[in-house]
N, C-alpha and C positions, 0 to 999 in steps of 0.2 A: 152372353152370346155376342155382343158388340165386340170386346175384347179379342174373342176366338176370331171372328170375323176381320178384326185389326192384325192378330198373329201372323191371317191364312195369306192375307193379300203383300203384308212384310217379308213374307217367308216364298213368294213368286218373284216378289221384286228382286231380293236378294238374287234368289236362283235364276231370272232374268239375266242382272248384270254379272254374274260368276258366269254363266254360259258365255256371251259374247267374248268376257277376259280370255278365260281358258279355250275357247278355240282358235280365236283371232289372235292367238300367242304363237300359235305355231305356223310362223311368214309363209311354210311354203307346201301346205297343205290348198289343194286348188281348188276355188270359190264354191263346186259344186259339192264336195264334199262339206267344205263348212257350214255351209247350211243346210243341208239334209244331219248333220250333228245340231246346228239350235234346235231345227225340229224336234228331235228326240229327245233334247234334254229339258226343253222349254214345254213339251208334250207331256212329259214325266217328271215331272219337278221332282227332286231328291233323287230317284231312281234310275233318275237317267243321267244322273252325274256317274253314278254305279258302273253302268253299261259302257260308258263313255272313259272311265279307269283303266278296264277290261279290256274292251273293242276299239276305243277312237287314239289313243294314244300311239304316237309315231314312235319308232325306233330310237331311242337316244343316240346320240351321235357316240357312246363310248360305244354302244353293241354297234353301230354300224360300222366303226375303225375296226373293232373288234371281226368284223365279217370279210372286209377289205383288207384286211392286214395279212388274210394268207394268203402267200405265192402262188402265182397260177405253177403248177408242180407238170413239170414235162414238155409245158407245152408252150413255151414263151418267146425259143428262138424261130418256130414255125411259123407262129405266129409275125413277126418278124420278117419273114422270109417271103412271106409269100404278101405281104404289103407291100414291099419290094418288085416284087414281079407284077403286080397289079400299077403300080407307079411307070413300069417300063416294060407296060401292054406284053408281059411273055408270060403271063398264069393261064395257061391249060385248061379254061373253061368246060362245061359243059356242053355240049352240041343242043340247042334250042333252038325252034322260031324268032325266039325275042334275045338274040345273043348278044346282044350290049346291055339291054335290061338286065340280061340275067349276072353277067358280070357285074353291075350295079349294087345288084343283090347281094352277091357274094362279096363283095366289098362292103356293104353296108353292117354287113354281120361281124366284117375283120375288124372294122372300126369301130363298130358301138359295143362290139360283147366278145371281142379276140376270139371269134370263132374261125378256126383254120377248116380249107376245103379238104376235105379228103377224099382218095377215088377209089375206083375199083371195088367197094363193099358189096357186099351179099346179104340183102336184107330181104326177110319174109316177114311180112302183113297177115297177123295173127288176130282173127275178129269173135275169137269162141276160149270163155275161159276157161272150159278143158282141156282145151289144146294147150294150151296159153302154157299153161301150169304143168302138164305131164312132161312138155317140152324146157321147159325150166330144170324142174327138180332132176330129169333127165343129165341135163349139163351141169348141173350142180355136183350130181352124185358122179361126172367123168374129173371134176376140179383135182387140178394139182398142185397147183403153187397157190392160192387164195380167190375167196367169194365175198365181193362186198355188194351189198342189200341198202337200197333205199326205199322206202315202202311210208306214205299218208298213212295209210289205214295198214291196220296189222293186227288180225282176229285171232281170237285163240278158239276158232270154233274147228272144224273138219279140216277143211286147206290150211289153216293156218299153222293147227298141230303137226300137219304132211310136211311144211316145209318149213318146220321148225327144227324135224326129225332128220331131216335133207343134213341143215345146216350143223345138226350136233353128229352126223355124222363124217361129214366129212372134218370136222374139227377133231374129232377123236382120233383120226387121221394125220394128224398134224398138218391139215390145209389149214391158211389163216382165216377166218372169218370173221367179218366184221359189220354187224348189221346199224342202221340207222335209221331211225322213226322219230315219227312227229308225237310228241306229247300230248295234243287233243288229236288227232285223227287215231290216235294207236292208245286213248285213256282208258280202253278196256282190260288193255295191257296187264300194264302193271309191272315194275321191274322183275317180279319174281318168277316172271313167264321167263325169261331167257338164265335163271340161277343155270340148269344145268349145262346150256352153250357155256358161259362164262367157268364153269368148273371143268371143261373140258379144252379149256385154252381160247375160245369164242371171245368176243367183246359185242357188245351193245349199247348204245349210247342215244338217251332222247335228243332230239338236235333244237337249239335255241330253247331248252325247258328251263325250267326254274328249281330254284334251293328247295321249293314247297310243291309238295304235288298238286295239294286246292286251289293254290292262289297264285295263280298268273297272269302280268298284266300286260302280257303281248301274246294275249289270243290271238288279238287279229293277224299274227303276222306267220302264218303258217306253210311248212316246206310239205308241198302236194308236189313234187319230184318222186318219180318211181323208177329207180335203176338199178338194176345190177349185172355187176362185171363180172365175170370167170375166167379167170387164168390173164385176165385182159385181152385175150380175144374173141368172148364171147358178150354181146351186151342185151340187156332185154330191159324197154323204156316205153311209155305208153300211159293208155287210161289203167288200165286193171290194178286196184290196190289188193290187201290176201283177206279175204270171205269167202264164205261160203256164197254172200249174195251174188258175187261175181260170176258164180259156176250157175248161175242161175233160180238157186233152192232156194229163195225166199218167196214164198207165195205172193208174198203183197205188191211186188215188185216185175215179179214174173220173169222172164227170158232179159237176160242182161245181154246187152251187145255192146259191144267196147272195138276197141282198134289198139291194138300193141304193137310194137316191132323187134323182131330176131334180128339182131347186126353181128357178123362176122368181117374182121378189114380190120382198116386203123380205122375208121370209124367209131371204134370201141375205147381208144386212146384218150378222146376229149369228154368220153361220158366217166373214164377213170379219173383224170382228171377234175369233172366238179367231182366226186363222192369223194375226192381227198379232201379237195375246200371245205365241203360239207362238213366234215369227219374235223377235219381239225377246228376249225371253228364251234365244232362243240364238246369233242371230247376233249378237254384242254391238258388234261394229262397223261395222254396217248396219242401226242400226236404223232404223225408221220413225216416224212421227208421223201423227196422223191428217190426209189429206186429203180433201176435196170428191167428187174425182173414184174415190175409194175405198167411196162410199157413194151410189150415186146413187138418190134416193127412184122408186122403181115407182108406178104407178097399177095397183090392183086386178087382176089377169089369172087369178085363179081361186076359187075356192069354200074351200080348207082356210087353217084357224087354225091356227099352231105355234107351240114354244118349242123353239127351241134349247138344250140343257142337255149341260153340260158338269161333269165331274169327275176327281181327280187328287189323289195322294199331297198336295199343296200345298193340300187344300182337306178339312177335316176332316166336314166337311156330308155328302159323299157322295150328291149331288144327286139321283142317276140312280137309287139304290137305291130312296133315300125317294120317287122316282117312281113303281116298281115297286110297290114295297110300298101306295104310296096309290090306284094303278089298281084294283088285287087287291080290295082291301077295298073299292074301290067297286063292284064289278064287281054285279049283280043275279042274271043268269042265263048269262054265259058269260066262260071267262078263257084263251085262245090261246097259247102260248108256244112258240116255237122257239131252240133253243140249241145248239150244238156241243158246248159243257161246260157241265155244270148241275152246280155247286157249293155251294148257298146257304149261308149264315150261319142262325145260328138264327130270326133276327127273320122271312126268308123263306118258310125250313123252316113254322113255325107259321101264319103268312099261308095260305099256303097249304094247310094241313091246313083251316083254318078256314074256308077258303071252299070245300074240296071236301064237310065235313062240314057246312056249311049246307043241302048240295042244290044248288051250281051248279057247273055243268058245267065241269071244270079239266082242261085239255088240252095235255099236254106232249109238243114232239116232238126226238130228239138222232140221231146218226149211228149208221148201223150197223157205223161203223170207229174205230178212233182213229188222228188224225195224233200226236197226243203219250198213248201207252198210258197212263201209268201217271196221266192225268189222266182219261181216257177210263173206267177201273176203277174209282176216284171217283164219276165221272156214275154207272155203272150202281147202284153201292150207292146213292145219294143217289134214283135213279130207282126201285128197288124201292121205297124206305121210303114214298114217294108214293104208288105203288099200293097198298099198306096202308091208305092213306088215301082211296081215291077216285080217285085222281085215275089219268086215263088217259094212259100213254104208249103213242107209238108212233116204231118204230125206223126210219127213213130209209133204202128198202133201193136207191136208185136211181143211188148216189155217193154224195156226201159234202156234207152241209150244215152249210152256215156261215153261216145268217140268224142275226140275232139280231132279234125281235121278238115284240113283247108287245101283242094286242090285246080290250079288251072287250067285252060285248055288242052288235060290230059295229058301236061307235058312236066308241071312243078307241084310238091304237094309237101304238104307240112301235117308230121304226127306230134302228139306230143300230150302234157300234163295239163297244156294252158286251156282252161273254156274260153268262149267269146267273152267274157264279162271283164270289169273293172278290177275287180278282185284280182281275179289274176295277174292281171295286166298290173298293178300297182301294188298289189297288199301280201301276194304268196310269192316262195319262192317256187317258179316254174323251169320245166326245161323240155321241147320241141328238137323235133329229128325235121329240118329242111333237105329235101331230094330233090336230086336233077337228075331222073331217069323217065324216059318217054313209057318205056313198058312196066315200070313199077305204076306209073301217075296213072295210065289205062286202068292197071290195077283197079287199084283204088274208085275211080270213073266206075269199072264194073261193081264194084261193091254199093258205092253209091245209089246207083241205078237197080241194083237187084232189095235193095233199102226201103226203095220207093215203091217195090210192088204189095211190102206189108206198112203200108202209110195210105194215109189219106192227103189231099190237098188241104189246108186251110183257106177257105176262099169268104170274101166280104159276105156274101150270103150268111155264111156259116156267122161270122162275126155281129152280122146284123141281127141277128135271132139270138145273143146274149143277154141275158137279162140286166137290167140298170146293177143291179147290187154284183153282178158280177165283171160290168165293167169299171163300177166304182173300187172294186178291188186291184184289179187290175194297174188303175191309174193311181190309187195310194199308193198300191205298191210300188209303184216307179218312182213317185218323191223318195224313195231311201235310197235307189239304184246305185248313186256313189258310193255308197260305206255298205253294200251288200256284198 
């Protein structure tokens, strides 16, 4: 017994000093993450070295050269150009309240994530995944020249079979088609789900997967981007991945509400653009090169200005955040947010207190369920400490919302893949639609607002009549919040 007893405490020490080696090896993982990993490994001795193989391991710098090594494809001289015209005050802003902020913005984006302004687009806010999808497969089945598909999650249930059926039709067709999926959001897949696209001239490619379909040790670093391009002037980007749960038919989840966007314009240019990056950087032998007929320039067809912005483990900027963050503090009198999981980092955290203790108005809204609990426990601690501050939440009693967007004084608003949380913001590859449209942002402001008739407030009352074991949950859960 003494013996086993000598093993047990040799075999902590060991797994003790392996934890501190193996985290504190990697300089530029940031403090808060490092130790929410001792946590878990030092918590689970042996097991949570396991988890930590999987989950905690950063990008190797060959797959990050590997990600950064494709050419931004079409869009590099605009890019260019209009940093130029930002330098010598002639870029064609937006019309805003905050018209130097906003230019700020729009520079902010050229700089950190070469995202070009583009004008005149025609974008419609899609918050119903029937629509969503009969309006897709719609534009899919008018495709003539190529349909490329980026899609997190990718069911082979009802919807998914529909726009599987979309896309081997128009490949039979001889349109190009070229879909891209996440390896764990799409592992119900399976490659043999797209055998007959790919027999009919289709390509399909899991993006950043591995030699082994079981064993892969950059789970954590997952492309939750959902785009696709038609003909490249049509683009459709948002929350909605392809389920059926999205259409709302899962009982346990009930009425799904999400936010997507239809973009016609060159708007549609920089979202072709990443799904080439994307594409090349994983299909490595098929890739592509930039063509002509991949970028066909639009003539004006609607009113909103955007920038496409894009962020990911490979890019240390963190694009999307320092988006968030720069909206926030512009905001005068009003700041909108909807999120599934709201996890911020401190820089957020304070943003926010700051703008609710100015005196404007900070309005956060997340589900009244969780699809993943023990993140879901997180959200609500992270959503008390807000109300301490000002700031209102309210809980989505209607289903289950999955919008992710951020919009201010009804004048700037941001749709996109990214939630509030850390994850995002460091560990996925994401990518957000930014607008400067007054009557698109009202939009939105309306949607918002008609949100909150089927919600509740969360209010300290409600808070204070939690039980100990359910705010003890709450605040374990937060200790992981970094590596959630």
């Amino acid at each position: 017994m003494e013996i086993i007893r000598m093993i047990f405490w040799i075999f902590i020490l060991i797994n003790s000093v392996l934890a501190f080696i193996t985290v504190f090896r990697e300089r530029e993982r940031d403090i808060a993450a490092i130790w929410a990993w001792l946590l878990v490994i030092t918590m689970l001795p042996g097991f949570g070295f396991i988890i930590y193989m999987f989950l905690g391991r950063k990008i190797s710098k060959e797959n990050i050269f590997d990600i950064r090594s494709q050419k931004r494809i079409g869009m590099t001289q605009l890019v260019e150009a209009q940093k130029q015209l930002i330098e010598s005050e002639n870029l064609d802003v937006p019309e805003a309240k905050h018209l130097d902020t906003t230019l700020e913005l729009v520079s902010l984006f050229l700089e950190s994530n070469e995202s070009i302004l583009t004008k005149g687009n025609q974008v419609d806010i899609i918050t119903d995944g029937k629509e969503k999808f009969d309006r897709l497969i719609k534009d899919i089945s008018q495709a003539k020249h190529h349909v490329h598909v980026t899609y997190y999650i990718f069911k082979t249930d009802g919807i998914g079979t529909r726009l599987l059926k979309a896309l081997e039709e128009r490949a039979e067709n001889g349109v190009e088609v070229k879909v891209l999926y996440d390896p764990i959001g799409a592992r119900v897949v399976g490659r043999h789900f797209f055998e007959r696209l790919k027999s009919l001239g289709g390509q399909a490619e899991p993006f950043f997967g591995s030699k082994f379909d079981l064993v892969n040790f950059r789970l954590n670093y997952r492309n939750h981007r959902k785009i696709v391009v038609i003909d490249g002037k049509v683009g459709y980007t948002g929350g909605f991945n392809v389920g059926d749960d999205y259409l709302g038919l899962y009982e346990k989840m009930g009425y799904w509400r999400d936010t997507h966007l239809r973009i016609q314009g060159n708007g549609v240019l920089p979202l072709q653009t990443r799904f080439l990056m994307d594409w090349n950087a994983s299909a490595k032998k098929q890739t592509v090169s930039y063509k002509e007929s991949y970028f066909p320039v639009s003539s004006f067809v609607g009113s909103t200005d955007l920038q496409i912005v894009s962020s990911g483990p490979d890019n240390e900027m963190h694009a999307i955040k320092k988006g968030f963050l720069k909206m926030i503090s512009m905001a005068k009198h009003t700041v909108y947010i909807q999120t599934p999981y709201f996890i911020p980092d401190e820089s957020l955290i304070e943003t926010l207190k700051i703008a609710s203790l100015s005196g404007i108005e900070v309005k956060l809204m997340i589900p009244n369920k969780p699809d993943h609990p023990f993140i879901y426990r997180a959200t609500l601690s992270y959503a008390e400490e807000m109300i301490a501050n000002g700031v209102h939440v309210y809980i989505y009693d209607a289903g289950f919302i999955h919008a992710k967007t951020i919009v201010i004084d009804g004048e700037i608003l941001s749709v996109g893949t990214a939630n509030f949380d850390i994850r995002s913001f460091k560990l996925n590859f994401e990518v957000n639609t930014f607008m400067y449209d007054r009557s698109l942002a009202k939009k939105q402001v309306a949607i918002f607002n008609k949100d909150i008739e089927s919600s509740y407030e969360l209010t300290k009352e409600i808070i204070d009549n939690y039980t100990k074991w359910e705010l003890f949950k709450q605040q374990f859960s937060r200790l992981f919040s970094p590596i959630l």
